[in-house]
mmCIF file of the C-alpha atoms, coordinates in Angstrom:
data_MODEL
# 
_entry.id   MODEL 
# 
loop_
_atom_site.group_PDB 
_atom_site.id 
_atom_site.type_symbol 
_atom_site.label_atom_id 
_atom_site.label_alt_id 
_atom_site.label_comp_id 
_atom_site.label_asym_id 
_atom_site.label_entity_id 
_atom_site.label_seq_id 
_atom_site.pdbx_PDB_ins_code 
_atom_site.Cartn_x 
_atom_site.Cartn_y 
_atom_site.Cartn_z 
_atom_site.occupancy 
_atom_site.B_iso_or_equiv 
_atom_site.pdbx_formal_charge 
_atom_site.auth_seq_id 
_atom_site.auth_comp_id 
_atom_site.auth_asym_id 
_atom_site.auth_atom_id 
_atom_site.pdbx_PDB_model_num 
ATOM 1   C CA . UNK A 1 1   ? -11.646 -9.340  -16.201 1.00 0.00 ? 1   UNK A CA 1 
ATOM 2   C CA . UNK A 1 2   ? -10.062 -7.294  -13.308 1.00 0.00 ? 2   UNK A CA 1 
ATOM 3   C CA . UNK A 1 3   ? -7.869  -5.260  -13.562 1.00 0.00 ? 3   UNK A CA 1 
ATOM 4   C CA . UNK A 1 4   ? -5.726  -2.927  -11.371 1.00 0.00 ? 4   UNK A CA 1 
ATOM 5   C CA . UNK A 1 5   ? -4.686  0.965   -12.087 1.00 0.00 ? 5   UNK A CA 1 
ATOM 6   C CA . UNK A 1 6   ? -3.563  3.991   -10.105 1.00 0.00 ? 6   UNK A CA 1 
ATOM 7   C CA . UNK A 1 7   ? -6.609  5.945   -9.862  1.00 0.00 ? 7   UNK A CA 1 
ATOM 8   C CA . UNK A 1 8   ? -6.041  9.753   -8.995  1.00 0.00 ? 8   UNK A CA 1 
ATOM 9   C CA . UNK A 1 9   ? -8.063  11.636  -7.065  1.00 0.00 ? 9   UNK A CA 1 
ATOM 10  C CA . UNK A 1 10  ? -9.016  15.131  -7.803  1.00 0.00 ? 10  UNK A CA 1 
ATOM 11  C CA . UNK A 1 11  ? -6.164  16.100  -5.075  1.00 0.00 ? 11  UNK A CA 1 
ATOM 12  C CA . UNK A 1 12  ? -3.288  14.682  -7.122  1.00 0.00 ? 12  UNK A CA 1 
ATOM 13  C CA . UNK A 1 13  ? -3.291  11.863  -4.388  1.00 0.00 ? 13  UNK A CA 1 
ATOM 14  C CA . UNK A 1 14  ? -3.033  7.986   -6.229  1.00 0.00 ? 14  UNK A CA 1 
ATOM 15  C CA . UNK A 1 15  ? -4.332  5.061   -4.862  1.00 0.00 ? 15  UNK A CA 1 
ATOM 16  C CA . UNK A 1 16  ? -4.322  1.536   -6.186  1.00 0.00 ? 16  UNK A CA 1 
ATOM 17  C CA . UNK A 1 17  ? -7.357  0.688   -7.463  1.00 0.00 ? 17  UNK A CA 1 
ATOM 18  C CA . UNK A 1 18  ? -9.083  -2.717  -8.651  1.00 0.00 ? 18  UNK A CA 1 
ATOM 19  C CA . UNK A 1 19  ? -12.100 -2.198  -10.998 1.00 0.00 ? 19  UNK A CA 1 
ATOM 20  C CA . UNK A 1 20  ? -13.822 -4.550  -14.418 1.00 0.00 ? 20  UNK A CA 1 
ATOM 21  C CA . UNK A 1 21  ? -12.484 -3.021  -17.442 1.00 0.00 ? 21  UNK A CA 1 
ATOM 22  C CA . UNK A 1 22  ? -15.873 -2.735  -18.829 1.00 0.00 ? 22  UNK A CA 1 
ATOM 23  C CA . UNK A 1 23  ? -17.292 -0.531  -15.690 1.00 0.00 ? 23  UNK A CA 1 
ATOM 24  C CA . UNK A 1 24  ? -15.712 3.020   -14.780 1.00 0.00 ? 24  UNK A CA 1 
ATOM 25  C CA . UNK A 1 25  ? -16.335 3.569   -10.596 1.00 0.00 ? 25  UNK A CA 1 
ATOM 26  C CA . UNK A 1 26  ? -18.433 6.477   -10.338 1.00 0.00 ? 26  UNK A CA 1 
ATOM 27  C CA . UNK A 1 27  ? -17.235 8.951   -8.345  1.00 0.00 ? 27  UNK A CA 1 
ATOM 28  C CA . UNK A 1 28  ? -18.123 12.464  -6.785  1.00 0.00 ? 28  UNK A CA 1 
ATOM 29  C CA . UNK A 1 29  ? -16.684 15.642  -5.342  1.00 0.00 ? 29  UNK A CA 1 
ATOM 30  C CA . UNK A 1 30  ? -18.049 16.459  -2.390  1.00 0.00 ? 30  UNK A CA 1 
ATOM 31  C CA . UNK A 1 31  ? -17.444 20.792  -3.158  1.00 0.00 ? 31  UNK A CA 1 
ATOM 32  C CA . UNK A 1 32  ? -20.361 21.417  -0.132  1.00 0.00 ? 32  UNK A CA 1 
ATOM 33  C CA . UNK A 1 33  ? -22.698 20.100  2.603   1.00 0.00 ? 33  UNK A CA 1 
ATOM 34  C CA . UNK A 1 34  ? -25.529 20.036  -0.483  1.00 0.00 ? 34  UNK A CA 1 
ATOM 35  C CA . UNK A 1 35  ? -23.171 17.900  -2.331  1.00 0.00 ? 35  UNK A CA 1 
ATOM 36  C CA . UNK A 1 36  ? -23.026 15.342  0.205   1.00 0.00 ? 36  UNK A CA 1 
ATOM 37  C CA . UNK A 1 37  ? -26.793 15.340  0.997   1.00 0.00 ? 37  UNK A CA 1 
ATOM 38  C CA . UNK A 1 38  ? -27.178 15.004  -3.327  1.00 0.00 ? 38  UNK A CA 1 
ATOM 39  C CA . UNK A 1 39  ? -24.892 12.293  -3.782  1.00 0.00 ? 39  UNK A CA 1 
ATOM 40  C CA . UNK A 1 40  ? -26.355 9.325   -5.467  1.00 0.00 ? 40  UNK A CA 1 
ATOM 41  C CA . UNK A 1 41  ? -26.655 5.864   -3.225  1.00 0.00 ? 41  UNK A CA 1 
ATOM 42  C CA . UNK A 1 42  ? -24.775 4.065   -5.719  1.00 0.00 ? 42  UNK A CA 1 
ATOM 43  C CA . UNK A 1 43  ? -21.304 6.336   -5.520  1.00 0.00 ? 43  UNK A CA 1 
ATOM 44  C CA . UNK A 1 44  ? -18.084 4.200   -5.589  1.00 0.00 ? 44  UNK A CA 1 
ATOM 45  C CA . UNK A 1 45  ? -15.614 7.329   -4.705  1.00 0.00 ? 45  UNK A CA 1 
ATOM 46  C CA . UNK A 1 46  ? -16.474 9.778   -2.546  1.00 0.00 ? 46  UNK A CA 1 
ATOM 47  C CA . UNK A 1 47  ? -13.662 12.611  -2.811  1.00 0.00 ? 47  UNK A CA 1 
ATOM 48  C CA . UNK A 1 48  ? -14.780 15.902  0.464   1.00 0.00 ? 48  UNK A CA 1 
ATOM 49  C CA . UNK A 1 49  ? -12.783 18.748  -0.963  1.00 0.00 ? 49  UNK A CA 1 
ATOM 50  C CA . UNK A 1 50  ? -10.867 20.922  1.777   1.00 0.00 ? 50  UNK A CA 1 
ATOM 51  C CA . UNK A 1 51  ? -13.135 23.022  3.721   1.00 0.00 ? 51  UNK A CA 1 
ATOM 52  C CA . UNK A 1 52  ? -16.555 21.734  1.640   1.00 0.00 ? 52  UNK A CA 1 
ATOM 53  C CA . UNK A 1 53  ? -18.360 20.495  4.737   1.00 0.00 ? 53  UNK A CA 1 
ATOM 54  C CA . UNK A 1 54  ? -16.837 22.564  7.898   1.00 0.00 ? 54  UNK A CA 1 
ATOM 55  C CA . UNK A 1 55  ? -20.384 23.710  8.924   1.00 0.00 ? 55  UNK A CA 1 
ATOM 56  C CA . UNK A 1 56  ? -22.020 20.412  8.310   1.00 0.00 ? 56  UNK A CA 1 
ATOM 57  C CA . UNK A 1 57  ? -25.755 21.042  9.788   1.00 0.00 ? 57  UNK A CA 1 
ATOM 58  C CA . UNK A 1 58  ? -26.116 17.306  11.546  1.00 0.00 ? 58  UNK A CA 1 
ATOM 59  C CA . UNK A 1 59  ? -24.310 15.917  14.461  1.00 0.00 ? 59  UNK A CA 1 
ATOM 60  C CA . UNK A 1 60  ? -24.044 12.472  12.774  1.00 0.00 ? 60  UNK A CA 1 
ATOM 61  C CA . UNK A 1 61  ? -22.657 11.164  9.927   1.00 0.00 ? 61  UNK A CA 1 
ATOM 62  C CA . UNK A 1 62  ? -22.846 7.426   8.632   1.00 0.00 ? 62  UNK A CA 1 
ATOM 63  C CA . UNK A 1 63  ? -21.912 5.741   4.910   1.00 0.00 ? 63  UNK A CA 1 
ATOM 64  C CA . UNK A 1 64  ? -24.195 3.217   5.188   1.00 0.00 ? 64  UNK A CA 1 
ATOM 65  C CA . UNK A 1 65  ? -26.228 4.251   1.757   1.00 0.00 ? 65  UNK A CA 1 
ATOM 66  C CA . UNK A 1 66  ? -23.384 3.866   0.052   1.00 0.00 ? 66  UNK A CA 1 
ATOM 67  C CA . UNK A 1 67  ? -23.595 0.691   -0.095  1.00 0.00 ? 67  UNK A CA 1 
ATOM 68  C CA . UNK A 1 68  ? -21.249 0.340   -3.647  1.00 0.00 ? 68  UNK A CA 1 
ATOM 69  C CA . UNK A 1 69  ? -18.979 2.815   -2.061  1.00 0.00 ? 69  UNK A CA 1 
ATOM 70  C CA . UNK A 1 70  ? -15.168 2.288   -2.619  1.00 0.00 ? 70  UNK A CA 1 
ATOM 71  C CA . UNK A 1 71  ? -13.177 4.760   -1.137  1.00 0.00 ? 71  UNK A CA 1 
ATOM 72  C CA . UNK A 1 72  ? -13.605 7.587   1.043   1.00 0.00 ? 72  UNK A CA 1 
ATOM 73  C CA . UNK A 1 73  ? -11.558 10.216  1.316   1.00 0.00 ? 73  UNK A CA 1 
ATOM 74  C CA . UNK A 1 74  ? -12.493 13.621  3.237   1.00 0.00 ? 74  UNK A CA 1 
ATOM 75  C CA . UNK A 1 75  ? -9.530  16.499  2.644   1.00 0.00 ? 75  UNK A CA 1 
ATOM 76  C CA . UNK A 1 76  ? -8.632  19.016  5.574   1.00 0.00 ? 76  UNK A CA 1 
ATOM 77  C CA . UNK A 1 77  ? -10.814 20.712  8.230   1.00 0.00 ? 77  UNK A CA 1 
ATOM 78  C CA . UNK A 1 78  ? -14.498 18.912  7.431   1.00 0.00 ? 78  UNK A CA 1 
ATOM 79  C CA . UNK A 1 79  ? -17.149 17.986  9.788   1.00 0.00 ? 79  UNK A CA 1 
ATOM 80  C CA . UNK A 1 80  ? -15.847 19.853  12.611  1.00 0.00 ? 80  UNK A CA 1 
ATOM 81  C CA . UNK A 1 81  ? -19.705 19.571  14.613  1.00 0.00 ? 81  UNK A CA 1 
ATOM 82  C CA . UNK A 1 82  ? -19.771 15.870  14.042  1.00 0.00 ? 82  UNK A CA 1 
ATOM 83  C CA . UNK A 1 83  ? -20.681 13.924  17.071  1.00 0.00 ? 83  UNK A CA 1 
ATOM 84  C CA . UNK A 1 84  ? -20.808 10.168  15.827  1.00 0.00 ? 84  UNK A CA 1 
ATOM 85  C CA . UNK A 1 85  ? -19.180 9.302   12.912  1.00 0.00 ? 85  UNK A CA 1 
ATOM 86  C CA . UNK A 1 86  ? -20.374 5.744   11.467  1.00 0.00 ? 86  UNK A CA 1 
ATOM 87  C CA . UNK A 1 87  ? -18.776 3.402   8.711   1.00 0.00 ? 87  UNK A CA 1 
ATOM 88  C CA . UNK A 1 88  ? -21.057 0.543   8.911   1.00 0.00 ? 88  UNK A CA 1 
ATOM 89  C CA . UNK A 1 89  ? -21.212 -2.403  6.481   1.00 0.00 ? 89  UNK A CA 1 
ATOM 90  C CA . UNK A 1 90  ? -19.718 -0.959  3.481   1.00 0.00 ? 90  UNK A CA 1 
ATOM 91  C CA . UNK A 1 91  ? -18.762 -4.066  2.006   1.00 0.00 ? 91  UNK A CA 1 
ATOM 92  C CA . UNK A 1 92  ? -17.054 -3.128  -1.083  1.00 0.00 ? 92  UNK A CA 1 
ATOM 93  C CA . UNK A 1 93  ? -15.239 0.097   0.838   1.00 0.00 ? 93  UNK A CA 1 
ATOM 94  C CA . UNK A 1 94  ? -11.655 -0.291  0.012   1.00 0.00 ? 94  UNK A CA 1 
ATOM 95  C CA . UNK A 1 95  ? -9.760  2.590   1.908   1.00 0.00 ? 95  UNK A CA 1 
ATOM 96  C CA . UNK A 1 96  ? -10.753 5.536   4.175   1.00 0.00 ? 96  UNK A CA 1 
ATOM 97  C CA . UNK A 1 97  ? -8.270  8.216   4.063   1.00 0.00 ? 97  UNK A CA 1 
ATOM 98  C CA . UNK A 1 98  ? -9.065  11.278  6.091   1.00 0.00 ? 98  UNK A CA 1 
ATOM 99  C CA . UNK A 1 99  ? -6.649  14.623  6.052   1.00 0.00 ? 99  UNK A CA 1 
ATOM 100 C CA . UNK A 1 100 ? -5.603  17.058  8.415   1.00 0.00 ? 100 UNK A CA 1 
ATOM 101 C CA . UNK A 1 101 ? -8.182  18.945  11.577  1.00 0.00 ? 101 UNK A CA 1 
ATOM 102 C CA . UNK A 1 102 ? -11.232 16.656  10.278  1.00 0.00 ? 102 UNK A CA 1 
ATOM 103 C CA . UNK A 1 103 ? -13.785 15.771  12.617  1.00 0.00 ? 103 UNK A CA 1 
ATOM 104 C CA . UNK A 1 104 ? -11.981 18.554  14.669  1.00 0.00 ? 104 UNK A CA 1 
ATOM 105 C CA . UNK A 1 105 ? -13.749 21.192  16.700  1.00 0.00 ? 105 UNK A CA 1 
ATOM 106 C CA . UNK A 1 106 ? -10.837 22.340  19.261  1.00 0.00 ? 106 UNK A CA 1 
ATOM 107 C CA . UNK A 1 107 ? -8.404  21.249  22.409  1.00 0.00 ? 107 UNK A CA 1 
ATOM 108 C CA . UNK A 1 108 ? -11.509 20.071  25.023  1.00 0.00 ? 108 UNK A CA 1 
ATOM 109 C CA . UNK A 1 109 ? -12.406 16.841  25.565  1.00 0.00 ? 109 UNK A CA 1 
ATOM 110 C CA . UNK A 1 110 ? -15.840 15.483  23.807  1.00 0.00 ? 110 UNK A CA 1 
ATOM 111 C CA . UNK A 1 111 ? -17.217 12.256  25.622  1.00 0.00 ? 111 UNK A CA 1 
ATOM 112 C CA . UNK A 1 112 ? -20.477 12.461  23.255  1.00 0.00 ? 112 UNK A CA 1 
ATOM 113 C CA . UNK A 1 113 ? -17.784 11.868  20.238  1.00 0.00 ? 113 UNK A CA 1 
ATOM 114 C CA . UNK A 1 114 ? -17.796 8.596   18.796  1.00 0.00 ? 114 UNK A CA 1 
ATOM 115 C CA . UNK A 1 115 ? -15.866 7.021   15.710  1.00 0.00 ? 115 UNK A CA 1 
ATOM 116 C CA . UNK A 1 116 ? -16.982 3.109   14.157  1.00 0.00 ? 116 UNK A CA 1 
ATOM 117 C CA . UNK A 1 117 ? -15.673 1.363   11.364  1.00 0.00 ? 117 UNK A CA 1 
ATOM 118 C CA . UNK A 1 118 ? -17.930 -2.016  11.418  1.00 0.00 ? 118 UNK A CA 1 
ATOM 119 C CA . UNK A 1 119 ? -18.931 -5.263  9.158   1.00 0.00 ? 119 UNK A CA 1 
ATOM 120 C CA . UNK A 1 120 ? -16.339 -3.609  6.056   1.00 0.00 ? 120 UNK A CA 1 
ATOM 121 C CA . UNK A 1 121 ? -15.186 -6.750  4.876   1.00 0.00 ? 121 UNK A CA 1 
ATOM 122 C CA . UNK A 1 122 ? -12.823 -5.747  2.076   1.00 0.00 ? 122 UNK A CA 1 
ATOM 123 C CA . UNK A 1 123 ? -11.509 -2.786  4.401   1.00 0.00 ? 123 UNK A CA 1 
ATOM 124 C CA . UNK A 1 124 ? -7.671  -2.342  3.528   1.00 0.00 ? 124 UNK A CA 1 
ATOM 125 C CA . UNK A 1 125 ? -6.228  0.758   4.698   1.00 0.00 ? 125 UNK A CA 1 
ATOM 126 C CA . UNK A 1 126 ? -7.373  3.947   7.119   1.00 0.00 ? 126 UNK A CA 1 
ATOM 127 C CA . UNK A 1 127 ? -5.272  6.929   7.106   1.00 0.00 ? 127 UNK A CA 1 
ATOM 128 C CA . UNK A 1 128 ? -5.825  9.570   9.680   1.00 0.00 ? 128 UNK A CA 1 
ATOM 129 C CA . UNK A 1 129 ? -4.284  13.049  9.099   1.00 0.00 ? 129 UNK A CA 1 
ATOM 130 C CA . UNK A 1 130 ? -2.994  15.363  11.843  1.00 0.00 ? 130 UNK A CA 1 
ATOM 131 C CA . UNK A 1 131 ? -5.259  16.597  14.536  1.00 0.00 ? 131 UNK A CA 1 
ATOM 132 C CA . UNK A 1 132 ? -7.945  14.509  12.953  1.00 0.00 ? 132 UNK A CA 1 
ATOM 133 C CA . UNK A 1 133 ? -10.010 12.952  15.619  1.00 0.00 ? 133 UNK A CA 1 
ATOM 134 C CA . UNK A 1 134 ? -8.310  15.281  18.329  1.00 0.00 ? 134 UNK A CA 1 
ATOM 135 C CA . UNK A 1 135 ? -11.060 15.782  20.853  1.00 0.00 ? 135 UNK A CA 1 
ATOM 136 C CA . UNK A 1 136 ? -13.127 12.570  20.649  1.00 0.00 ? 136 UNK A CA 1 
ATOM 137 C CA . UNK A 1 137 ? -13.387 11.218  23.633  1.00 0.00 ? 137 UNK A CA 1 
ATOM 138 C CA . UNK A 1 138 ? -16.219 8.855   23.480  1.00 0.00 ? 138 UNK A CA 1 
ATOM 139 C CA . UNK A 1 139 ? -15.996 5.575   21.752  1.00 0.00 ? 139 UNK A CA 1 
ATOM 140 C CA . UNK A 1 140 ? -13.320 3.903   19.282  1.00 0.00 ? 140 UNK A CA 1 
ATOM 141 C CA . UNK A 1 141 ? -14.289 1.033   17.536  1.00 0.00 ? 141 UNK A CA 1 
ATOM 142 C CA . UNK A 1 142 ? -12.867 -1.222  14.366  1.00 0.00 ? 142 UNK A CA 1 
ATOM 143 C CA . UNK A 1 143 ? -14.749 -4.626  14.652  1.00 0.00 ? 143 UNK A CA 1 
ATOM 144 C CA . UNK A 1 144 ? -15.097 -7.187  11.855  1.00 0.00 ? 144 UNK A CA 1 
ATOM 145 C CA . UNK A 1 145 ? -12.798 -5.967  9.707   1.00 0.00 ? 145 UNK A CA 1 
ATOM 146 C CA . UNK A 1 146 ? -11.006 -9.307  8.151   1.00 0.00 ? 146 UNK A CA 1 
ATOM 147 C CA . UNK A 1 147 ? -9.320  -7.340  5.487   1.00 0.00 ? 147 UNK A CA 1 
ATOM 148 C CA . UNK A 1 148 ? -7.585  -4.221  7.686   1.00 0.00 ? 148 UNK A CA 1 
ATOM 149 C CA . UNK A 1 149 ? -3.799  -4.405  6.340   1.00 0.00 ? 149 UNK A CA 1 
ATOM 150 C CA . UNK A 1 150 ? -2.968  -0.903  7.572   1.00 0.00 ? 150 UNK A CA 1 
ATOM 151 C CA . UNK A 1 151 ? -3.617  1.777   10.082  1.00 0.00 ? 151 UNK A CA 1 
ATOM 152 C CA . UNK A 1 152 ? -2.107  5.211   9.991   1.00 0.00 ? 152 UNK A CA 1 
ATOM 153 C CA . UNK A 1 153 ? -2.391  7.843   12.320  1.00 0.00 ? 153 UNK A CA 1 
ATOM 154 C CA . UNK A 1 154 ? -0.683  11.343  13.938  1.00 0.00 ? 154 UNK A CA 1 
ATOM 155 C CA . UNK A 1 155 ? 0.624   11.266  17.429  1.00 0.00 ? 155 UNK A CA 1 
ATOM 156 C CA . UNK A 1 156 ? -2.769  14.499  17.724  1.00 0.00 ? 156 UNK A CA 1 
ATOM 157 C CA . UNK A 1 157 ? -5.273  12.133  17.105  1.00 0.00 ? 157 UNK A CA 1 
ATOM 158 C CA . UNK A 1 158 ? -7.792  10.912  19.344  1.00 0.00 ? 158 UNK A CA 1 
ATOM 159 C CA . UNK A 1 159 ? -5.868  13.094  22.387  1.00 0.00 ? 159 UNK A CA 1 
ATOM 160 C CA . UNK A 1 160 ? -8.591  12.412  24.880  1.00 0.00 ? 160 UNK A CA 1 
ATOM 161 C CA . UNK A 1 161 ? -9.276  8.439   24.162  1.00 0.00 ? 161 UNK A CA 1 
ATOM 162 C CA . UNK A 1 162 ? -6.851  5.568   23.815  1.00 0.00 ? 162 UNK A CA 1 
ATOM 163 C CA . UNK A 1 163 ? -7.865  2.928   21.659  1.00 0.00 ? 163 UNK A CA 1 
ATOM 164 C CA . UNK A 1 164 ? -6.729  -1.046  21.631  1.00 0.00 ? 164 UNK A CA 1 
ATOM 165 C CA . UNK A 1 165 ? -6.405  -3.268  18.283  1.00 0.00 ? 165 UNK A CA 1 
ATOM 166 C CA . UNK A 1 166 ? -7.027  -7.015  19.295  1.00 0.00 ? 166 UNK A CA 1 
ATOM 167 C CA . UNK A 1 167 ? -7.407  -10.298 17.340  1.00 0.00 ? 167 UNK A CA 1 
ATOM 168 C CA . UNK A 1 168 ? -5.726  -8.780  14.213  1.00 0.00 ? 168 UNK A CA 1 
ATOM 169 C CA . UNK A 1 169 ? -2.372  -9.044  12.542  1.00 0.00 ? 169 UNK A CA 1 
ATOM 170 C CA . UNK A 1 170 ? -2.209  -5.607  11.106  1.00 0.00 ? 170 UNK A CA 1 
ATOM 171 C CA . UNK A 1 171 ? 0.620   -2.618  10.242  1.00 0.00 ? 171 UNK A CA 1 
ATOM 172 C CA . UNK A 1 172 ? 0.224   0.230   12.488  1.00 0.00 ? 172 UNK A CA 1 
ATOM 173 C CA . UNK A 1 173 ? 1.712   3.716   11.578  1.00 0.00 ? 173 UNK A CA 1 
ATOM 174 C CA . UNK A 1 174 ? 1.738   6.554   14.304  1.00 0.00 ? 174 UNK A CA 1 
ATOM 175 C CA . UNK A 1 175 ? 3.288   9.899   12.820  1.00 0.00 ? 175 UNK A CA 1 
ATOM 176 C CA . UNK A 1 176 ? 4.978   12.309  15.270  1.00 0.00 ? 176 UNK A CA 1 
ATOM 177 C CA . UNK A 1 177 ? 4.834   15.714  13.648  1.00 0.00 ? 177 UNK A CA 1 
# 
């Protein structure tokens, strides 16, 4: 059967988590950019330590081998050089939580930055940490997403591009810090 537990992440964070009693998720800490280019397709939890993939070598960054994957969650100040960032038909992806300066290269506007979160049926929650997001300036898209319960965000995110949630009944959080 299914059963329900507070899973812990390596952090000390908890999250709610639904798995079969007979199968553990497997899960990996991301520690550096080798790590994440190692991982195997079939990851559940994908845990980016703080820091472990700053320099990240590519400009774009997509889930979509992952196709068991669970949750993501990407500590502080990771993928500053990221140019797209894709979540695309993860259909078992639970909740994205992503912490503080990710996806973050500085104050000046970046129209060639682009964040989707597409065809993630059992999508729950996305948490966005301070300053995450701050100059991306290109597009901001959550489509087909039946699931989405919450969205929570910093006043610093996405500075330079305004985003609109229709055809949805969901919880938005925006944190002024």
């Amino acid at each position: 059967g299914n059963y329900s537990t507070i899973f812990r992440l390596p952090s000390g964070d908890s999250i709610t988590y639904y798995f079969d009693a007979k199968h553990l998720p497997l899960t990996k800490t991301v520690m550096n950019c080798d790590d994440w280019h190692d991982m195997n397709d079939d990851i559940e939890i994908i845990h980016v330590n703080e820091k472990a993939c700053d320099y990240f070598l590519s400009t774009n960054l997509n889930t979509q081998r992952f196709s068991k994957l669970k949750v993501l969650y990407i500590k502080d100040e990771n993928f500053k050089y990221i140019r797209t960032f894709s979540i695309i038909g993860n259909n078992y992806l639970m909740y994205i939580k992503i912490g503080q300066g990710v996806f973050y290269e500085g104050f000046t506007s970046r129209p060639a930055k682009s964040f989707r979160v597409l065809n993630c049926t059992l999508l729950k929650s996305i948490d966005i940490g301070l300053l995450s997001f701050y100059d991306f300036a290109g597009d901001f898209e959550l489509k087909n997403l039946p699931s989405l319960q919450i969205i929570k965000t910093d006043s610093s995110c996405f500075k330079y591009n305004s985003f609109v949630i229709k055809g949805i009944s969901i919880f938005i959080l925006i944190r002024n810090k």
